[in-house]
N, C-alpha and C positions, 0 to 999 in steps of 0.2 A: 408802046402801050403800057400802060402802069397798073397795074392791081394792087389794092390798097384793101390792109383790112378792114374788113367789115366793123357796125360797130358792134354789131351782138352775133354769135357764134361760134365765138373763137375759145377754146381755153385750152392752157397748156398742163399738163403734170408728168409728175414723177412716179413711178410704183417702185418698191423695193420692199424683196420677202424679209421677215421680223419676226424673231420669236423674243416674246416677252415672258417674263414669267409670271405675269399675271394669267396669261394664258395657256390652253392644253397643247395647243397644236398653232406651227409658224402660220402668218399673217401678212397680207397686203397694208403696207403703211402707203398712201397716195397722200400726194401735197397737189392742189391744184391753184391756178390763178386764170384770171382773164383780162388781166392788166398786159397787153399786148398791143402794141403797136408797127407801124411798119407797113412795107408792100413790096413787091417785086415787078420790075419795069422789063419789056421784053424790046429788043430793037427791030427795028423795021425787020431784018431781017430772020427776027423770029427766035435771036440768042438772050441771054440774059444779062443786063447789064448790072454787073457786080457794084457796081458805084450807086446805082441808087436802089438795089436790091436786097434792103435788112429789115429783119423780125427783130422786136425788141422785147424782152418778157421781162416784168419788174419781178426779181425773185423774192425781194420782200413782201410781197405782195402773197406769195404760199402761204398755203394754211392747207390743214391735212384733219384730222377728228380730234387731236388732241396737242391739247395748246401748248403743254410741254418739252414734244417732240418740238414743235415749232419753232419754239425759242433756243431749243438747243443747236438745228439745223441750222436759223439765221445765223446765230452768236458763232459755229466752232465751224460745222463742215459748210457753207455755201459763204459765212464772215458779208454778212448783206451791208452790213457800215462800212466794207470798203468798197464792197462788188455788188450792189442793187441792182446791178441787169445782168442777164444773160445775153449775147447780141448772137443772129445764127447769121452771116453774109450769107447769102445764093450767090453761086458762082454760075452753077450748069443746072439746068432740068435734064438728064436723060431719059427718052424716052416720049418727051412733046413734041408732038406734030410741028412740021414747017407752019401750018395751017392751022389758024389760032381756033378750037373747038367752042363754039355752043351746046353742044349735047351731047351725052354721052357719060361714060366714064372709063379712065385711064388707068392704068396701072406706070408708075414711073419712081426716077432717083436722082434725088436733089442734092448736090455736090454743091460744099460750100465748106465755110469756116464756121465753127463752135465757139465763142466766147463765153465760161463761165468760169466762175471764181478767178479772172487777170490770167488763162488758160487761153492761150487761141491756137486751136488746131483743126485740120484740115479734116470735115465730119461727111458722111452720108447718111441720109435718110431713106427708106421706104416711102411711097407715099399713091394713097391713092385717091383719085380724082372726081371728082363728076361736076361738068358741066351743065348749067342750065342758063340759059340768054348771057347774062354778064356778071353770074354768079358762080364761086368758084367753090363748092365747098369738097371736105373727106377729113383724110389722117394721114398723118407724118410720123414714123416710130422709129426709133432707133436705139440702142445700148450703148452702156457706157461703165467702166469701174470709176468708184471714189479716186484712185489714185492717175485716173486719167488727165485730170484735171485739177491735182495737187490736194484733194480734198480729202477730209477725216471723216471716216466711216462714225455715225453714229455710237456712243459709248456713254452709257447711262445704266446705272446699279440695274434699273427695269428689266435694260436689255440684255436678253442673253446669247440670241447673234443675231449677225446681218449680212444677208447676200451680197456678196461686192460687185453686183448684176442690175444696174440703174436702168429701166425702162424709160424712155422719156415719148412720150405723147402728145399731137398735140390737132387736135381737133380744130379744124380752120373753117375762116367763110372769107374770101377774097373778091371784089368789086373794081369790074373793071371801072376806069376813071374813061 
């Protein structure tokens, strides 16, 4: 069985806390996209098949409130001219019924691999569920540091710090095929 994203529903971001000194008190910077691609295939027997089970997020594709930060994140910590995706493999759903749900909703944890910035390492997410006929929607969250993934924290005169605490979200709507 194949779930395949939807094509409206889905978007992916990032929060990480920021204190600027334009401002009095630190701040949520979010970058989001909905340039997402991808689906997750389940086998007869109800596992996930890692082979044809990838999310693809174009990270060039972020944009956050201020066009700035943007250009600094594509160009220094995410470098989107050599790394323009993010890929997340599924490996395992723990937590999915043998029993493929229509209704309902789940609480579970999606075991896979993280690809971002030429990084691929063995990730988990949060995620929870809710079924309805062959619609699959919820949220997936997980945390991460800059330096998990080779990456350079934010560093701009503006900024005067940054959490090294990467929230990554990502609001889904999956269709069974």
């Amino acid at each position: 069985v194949h779930f395949a994203v939807a094509p409206s529903g889905n978007e992916a971001r990032f929060v990480v806390r920021e204190q600027l000194m334009t401002m009095d008190l630190p701040s949520d910077a979010i970058g989001t996209t909905k340039a997402i691609t991808g689906g997750i295939t389940l086998t007869r027997a109800g596992k996930v098949d890692p082979a044809a089970s990838r999310i693809i997020i174009a990270m060039d594709s972020l944009v956050s409130d201020k066009e700035h930060r943007d250009t600094w994140i594509k160009s220094h910590t995410l470098r989107t001219d050599s790394f323009p995706t993010a890929v997340l493999v599924v490996r395992e759903l723990q937590g999915f019924p043998a029993k493929l749900p229509t209704s309902g909703t789940l609480s579970l944890k999606l075991i896979g691999n993280l690809t971002v910035h030429g990084v691929n390492r063995p990730w988990t997410w949060d995620v929870t569920l809710t079924a309805n006929g062959n619609d699959y929607t919820g949220k997936a969250t997980t945390h991460l540091k800059f330096g998990d993934f080779g990456m350079e924290p934010p560093r701009l005169m503006i900024v005067m710090s940054v959490v090294d605490d990467v929230a990554l979200e990502y609001d889904f709507h999956f269709v069974r095929q």
